[in-house]
KOLPA-555915 format. One line per field, with one value per residue (C-alpha): residue in one letter; x, y, z. Coordinates in steps of 0.5 Angstrom, whole numbers, always signed. Layout:
N
type	(A; ...)
x	(X; ...)
y	(Y; ...)
z	(Z; ...)
***
This chain:
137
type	(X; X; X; X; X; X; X; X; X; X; X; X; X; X; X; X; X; X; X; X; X; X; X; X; X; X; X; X; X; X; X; X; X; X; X; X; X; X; X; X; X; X; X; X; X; X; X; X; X; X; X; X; X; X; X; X; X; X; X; X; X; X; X; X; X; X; X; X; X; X; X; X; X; X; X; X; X; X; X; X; X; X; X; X; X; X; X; X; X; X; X; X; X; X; X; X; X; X; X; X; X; X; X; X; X; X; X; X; X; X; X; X; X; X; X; X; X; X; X; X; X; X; X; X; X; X; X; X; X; X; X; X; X; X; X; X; X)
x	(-42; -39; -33; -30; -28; -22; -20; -22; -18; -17; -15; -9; -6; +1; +2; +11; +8; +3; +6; +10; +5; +2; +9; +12; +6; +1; +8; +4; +8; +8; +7; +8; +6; +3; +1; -6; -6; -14; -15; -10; -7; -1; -3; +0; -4; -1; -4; -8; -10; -16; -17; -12; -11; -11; -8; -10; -6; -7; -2; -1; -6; -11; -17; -22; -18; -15; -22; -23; -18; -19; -27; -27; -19; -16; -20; -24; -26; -28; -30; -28; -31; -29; -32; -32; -37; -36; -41; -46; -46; -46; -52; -56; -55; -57; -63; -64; -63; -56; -52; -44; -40; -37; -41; -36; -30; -24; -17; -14; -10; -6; -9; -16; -22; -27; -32; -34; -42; -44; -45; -53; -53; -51; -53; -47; -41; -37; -37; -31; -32; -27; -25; -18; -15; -15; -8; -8; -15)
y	(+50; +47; +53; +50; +44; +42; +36; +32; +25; +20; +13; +11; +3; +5; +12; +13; +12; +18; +23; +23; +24; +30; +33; +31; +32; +36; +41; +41; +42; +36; +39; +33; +26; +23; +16; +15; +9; +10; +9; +4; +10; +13; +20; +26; +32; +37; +44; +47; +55; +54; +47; +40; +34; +28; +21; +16; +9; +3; +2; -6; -6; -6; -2; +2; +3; -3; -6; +0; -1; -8; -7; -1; +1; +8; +13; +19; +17; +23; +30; +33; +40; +42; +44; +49; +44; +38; +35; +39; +38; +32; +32; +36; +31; +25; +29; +29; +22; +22; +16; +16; +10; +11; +13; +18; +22; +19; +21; +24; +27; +34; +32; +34; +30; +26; +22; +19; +19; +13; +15; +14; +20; +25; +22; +17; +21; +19; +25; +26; +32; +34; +39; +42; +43; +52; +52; +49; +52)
z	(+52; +45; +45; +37; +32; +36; +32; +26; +28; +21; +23; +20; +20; +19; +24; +21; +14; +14; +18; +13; +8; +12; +13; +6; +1; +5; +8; +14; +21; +26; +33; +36; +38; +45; +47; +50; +54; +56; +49; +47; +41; +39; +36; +32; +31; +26; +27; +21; +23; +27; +29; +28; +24; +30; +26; +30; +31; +35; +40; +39; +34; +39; +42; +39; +34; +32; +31; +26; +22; +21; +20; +15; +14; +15; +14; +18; +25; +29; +30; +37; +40; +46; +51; +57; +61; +59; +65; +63; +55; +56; +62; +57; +50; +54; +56; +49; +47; +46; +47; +50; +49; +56; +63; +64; +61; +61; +61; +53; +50; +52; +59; +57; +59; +53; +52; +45; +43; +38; +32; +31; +35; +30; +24; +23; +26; +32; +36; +41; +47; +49; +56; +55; +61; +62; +60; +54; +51)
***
């Protein structure tokens, strides 16, 4: 079951140049950044009270987000909800004609398992699902 909005994702083309726009103009606190091999990205999440921004960069200018960028620039990317059930959301979504980007979950940031949706199953919007280790949620 959808438990939250874990992260609003916006995909940058230059990740130094815009943590420091969200630290230096924003006042907003790095919590840290992590490379996610799966994805080919480079990410850094700043806390904001009740859920994150996540600033996604593509790691050697390929992958996913690499190809974003060159098609449409910077901009918001993704929704994240977490989930306590991600097998069993997903089941029920595709039942009702959900599209996934991948047959199964990957590997994510924060060790979490996720999946992405094709934006033409939620009016637009690439929506990431996203089950957190028990530890960290």
């Amino acid at each position: 079951m959808i438990r939250r909005l874990d992260h609003i994702a916006v995909a940058v083309p230059d990740l130094a140049k815009a943590i420091r726009l969200y630290q230096d103009d924003l006042g907003l606190t790095l919590s840290g950044t992590e490379d996610v091999p799966t994805e080919k990205t480079s990410t850094a999440f700043f806390p904001v009270e009740g859920t994150r921004i996540e600033l996604v960069h593509p790691m050697g200018g390929e992958g996913p987000i690499g190809k974003y960028l060159e098609k449409r620039g910077g901009g918001l990317h993704h929704l994240c909800f977490e989930t306590d059930d991600l097998d069993g959301d997903v089941a029920t979504l595709r039942a009702k004609g959900w599209v996934f980007l991948s047959e199964a979950a990957r590997p994510g940031a924060h060790g979490a398992r996720v999946i992405f949706a094709h934006p033409r199953s939620c009016e637009g919007v690439l929506v990431e699902l996203a089950e957190l280790p028990r530890a960290h949620s």
